[in-house]
N, C-alpha and C positions, 0 to 999 in steps of 0.2 A: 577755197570751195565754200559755197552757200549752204550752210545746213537745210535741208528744205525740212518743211512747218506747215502746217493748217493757221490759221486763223482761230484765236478762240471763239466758241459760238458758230461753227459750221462741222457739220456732221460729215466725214468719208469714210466711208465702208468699205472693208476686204469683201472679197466675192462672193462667199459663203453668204455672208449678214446682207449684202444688196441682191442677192436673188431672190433672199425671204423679203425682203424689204418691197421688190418691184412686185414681188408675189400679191401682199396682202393691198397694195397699191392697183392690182389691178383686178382685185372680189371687191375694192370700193367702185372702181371704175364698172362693173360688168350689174353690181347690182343697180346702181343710180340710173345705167341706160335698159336695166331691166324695168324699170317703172315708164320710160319714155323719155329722161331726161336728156337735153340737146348738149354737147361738148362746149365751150366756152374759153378761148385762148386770147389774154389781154394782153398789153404791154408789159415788161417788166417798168419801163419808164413811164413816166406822164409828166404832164408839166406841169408844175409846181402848183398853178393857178387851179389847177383841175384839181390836182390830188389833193391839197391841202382845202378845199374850198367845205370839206367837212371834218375837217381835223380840229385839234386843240388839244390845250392841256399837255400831258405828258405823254399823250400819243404823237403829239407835234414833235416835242423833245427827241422822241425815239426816231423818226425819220431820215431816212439818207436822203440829204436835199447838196446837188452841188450844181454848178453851172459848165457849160460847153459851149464855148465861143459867147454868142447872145441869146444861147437859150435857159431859162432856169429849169432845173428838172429834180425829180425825182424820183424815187426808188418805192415800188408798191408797196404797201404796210401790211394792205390784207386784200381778199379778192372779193368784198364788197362794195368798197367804193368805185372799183374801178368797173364794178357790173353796173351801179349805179349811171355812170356816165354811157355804158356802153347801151343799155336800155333807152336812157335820154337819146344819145344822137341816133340811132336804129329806132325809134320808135315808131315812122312808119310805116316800118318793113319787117314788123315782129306781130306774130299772132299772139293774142294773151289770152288765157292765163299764158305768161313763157316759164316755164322751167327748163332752166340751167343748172350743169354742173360745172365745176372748174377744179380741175387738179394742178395747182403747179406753187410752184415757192414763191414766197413774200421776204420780205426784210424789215428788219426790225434795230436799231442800233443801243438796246439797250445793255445792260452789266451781264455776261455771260454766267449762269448760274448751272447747276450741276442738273440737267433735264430741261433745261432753256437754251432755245440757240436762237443767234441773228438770222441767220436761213433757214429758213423750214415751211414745208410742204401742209400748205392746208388743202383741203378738200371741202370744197361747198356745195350744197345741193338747196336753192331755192326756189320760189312760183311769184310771180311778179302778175300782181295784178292791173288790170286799167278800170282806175276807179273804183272799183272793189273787187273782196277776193274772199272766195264760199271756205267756213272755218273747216269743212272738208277736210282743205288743205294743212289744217294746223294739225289733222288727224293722220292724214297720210306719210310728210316729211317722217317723224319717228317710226314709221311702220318699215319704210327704207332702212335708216339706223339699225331697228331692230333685227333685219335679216343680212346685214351688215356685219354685225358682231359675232351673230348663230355663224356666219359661214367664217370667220376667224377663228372660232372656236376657241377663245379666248377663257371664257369659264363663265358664270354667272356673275349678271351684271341689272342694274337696274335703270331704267330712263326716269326721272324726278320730271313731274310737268307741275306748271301753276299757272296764274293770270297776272297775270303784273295790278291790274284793275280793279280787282280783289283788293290787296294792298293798298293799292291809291284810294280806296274808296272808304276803305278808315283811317287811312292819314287824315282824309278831308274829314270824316265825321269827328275824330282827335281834334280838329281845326291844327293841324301843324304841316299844312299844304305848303307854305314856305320853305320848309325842309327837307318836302319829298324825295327830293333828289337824296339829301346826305341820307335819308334815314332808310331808301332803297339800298345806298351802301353797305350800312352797316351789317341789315340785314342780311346781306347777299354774303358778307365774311363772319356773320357769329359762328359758326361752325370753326374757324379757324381762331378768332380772338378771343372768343368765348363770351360767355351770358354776361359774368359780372362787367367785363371794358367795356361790353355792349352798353349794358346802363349804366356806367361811367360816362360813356362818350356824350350819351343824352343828355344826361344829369347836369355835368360837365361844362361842356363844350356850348348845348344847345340848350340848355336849362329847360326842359320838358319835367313836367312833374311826375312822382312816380306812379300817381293813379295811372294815368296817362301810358308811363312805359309796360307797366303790369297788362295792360290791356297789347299795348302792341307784343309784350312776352307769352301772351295766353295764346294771341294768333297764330303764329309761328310757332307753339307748341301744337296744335290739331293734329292728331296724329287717326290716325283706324286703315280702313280700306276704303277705295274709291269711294263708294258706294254710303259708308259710315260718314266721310268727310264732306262731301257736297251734302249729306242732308245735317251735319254742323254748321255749316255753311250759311244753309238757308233758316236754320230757324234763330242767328243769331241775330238781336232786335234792330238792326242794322238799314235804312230804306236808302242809303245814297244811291246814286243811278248808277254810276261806275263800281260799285261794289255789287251788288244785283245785276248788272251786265256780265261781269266778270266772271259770277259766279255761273251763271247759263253758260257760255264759250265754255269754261272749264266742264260742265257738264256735257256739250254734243263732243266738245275731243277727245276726254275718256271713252266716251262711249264707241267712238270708232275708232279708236287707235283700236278697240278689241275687235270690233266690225272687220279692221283691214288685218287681224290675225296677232297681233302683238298680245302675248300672253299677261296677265296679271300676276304673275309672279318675273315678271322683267321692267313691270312699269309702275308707278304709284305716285299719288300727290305729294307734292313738300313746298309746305305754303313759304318756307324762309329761301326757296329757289329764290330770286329778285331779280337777276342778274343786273347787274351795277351800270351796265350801259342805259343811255338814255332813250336809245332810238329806239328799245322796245317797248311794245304799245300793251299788249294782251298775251297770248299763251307763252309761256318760257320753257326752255329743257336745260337739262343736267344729266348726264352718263356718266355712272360711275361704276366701279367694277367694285363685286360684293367681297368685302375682305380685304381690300387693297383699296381702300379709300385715300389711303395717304398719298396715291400718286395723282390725286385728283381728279378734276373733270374729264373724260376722255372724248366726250362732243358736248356738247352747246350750242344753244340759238334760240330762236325764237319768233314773232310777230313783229312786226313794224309800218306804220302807218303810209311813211311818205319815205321809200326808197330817194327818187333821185329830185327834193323839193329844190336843191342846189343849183340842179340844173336844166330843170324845166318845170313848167305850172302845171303839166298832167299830173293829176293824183295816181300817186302808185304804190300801192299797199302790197307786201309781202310777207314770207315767213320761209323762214328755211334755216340750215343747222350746219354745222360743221366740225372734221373732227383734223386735230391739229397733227398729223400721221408721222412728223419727224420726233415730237417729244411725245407721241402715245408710244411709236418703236422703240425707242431709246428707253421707258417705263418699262414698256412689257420685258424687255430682255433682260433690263436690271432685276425686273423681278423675277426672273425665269418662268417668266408666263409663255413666253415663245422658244419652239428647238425647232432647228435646220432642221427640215425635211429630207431637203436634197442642196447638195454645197456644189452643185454642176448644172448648166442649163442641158448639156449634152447628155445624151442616153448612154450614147459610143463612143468609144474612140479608135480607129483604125491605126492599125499599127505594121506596115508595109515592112516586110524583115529585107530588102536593099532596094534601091534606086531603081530595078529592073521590075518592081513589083507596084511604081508610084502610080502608071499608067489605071492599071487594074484597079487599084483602092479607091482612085477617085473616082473612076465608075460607079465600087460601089459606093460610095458616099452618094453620087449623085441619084441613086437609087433608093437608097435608107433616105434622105430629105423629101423625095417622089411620093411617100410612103410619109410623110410626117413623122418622120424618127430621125429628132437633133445628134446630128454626127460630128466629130471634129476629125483629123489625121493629121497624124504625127509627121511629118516632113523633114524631118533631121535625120541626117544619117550618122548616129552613133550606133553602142552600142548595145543591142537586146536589154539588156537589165537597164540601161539606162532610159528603153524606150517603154518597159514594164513600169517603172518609179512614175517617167510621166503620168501613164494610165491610170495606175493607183491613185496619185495627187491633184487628179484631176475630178477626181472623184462620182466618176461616170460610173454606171451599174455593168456595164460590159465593155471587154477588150475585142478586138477581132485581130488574128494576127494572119497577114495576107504573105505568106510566100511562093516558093516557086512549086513544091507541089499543090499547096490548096490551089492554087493557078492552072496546073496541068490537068487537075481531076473536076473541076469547078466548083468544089466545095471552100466551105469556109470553118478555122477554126476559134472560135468563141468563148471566151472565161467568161465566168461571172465573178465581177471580182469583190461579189457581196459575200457568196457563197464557198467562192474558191472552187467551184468546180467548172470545168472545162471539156466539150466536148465538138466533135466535127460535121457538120450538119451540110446540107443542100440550101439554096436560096429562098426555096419557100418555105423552108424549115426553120431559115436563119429569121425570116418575116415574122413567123409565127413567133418566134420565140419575143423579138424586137417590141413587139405590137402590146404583149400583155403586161398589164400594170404591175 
């Protein structure tokens, strides 16, 4: 015999944890089409030439890449690039601004960590523009998130927005634009390595003098309220263009992420936001849940200038966010952030007491589903207490047991097997009861 095994790094859930799982999988799904967003269903494969044509580094490394007869292919990493391509070749059969969402699993083949898996479900929601794209939109995306989390009800949590632009715009007045890239990193993880390796690393690694890092440590420290911060912002003696741009964007998207209802006590500046990828241009996010920092970012994204520059010469600017739903599940449960509501997709279960009674139940089953009330029946012929256990462990809020007198009199008898009580009711009686929450 085969011991059967999971894969480390792929998540399967007993039925209880994937009903909350498909649950909160589909308040992401119901709010992104509540804004207008369109559904988006890509390959899991692509061909190598396509997918890797914006990869590198150690996102390359991680890649499922194998071949199949003569073709080279590979395994999606995430569901941007492969929107990228799907924009390029549809491009003149899409209206733009296009906002997409896409819910489905990516791969990843890196070292299996304890809240990291190779399979997992991200969720994107972005707006792709043609040739430009109104900062609106840098306002809107979070307002989505925002009503995202309120209907998870997860607890208090905060969205971190900045400019990338900002940043870049005193590297360059620093003169250490050569380094922008490394010193967006560092930024983007001082919260995890801490201040001193931070200027270590500079020191270091990059020989930046400590005038120099002082100044980029003061930036990263700003702290107040929106409103305290953009006017720190502007009156520090600063004229670069990208620093001065930066700082305007970060002013109209505050201002309407409250416009679009996102409260100020769920959202706030954090100039050391960076995020370490390259392809963002201007506004950034961070979600993080208040108290439970340790589990990390729970969505992220951002702006970016030229979505699909790989695979076409249109300019295509975008912005959009994502939240990674296989390791945020896995977080919240670890932290007992999340309880089963309900461990059964079924309201009922029918419980036919002999094979002379099957006819009748499946009527009514066909009746309770007529009515939008998930039924299942019991179809085995054991017995009573055996077909009681199912019920229970099924863990449906009511039993109905169909024999041959509820048959003769056309009533029906009904547990509740939340409550333990049990009573014999009429059909419109058994509806009423069925129907309320």
């Amino acid at each position: 015999m085969i011991e059967p095994r999971t894969l480390p790094g792929f998540m399967e859930l007993l039925p209880g944890d994937q009903i909350l799982f498909n649950k909160i999988k589909d308040t992401i799904r119901k709010n992104y089409e509540r804004y207008g967003f369109l559904p988006l269903d890509t390959p899991v494969l692509e061909s190598s030439e396509v997918l890797l044509a914006k990869a590198g580094g150690e996102t390359e490394k991680q890649i499922y890449q194998f071949k199949k007869g003569d073709s080279d292919l590979c395994m999606r990493f995430d569901l941007t690039v492969p929107l990228a391509k799907y924009v390029a070749e549809n491009f003149n059969e899409l209206s733009f601004p296009f906002a997409r969402y896409q819910i489905d699993k990516v791969y990843r083949g890196e070292r299996p960590q304890k809240g990291r898996f190779r399979e997992f479900y991200q969720c994107d929601i972005d707006v792709i523009g043609r040739d430009s794209l109104s900062l609106y939109y840098d306002a809107e995306i979070p307002s989505i998130m925002y009503n995202v989390f309120k209907e998870l009800n997860i607890g208090d949590f905060t969205i971190f927005v900045s400019n990338r632009k900002i940043l870049l715009g005193l590297i360059e007045e620093l003169e250490l634009k050569d380094i922008a890239t490394d010193i967006f990193r560092l930024i983007d993880k001082i919260e995890k390595i801490g201040e001193n390796n931070f200027v270590l690393a500079l020191k270091d690694d990059y020989k930046v003098d400590e005038q120099k890092i002082q100044k980029l440590l003061e930036f990263v420290k700003i702290k107040g309220s929106v409103d305290e911060q953009i006017g720190l912002l502007k009156n520090m003696p600063i004229q670069n263009a990208n620093f001065r741009a930066g700082i305007d964007e970060l002013e109209v998207v505050t201002k309407y992420m409250k416009t679009f209802g996102v409260t100020e006590e769920n959202f706030e500046i954090n100039l050391s936001i960076a995020r370490g990828l390259d392809y963002y241009t201007g506004t950034v996010y961070e979600t993080f849940i208040k108290g439970k920092e340790n589990i990390g970012s729970i969505c992220s994204g951002g702006r970016f200038d030229n979505l699909a520059g790989f695979y076409t010469k249109e300019h295509l600017p975008g912005v959009g966010m994502s939240i990674g739903l296989t390791r945020l599940f896995y977080q919240l449960k670890e932290n007992n952030i999340l309880a089963n509501e309900s461990q059964s997709v079924a309201k009922v279960v029918i419980l036919p007491m002999s094979d002379e009674c099957i006819e009748k139940s499946i009527e009514l089953s066909n009746k309770l589903r007529e009515n939008e009330i998930n039924t299942t029946i019991y179809l085995e012929n054991t017995k009573f207490k055996t077909k009681l256990a199912f019920a229970v462990k099924s863990n449906a809020n009511y039993a109905i047991f169909m024999g041959e007198d509820e048959i003769k009199n056309s009533v029906y008898t009904i547990k509740d097997l939340i409550k333990q009580e049990q009573q014999t009711v009429t059909l419109d009686e058994l509806l009423t009861i069925l129907k309320e929450k």
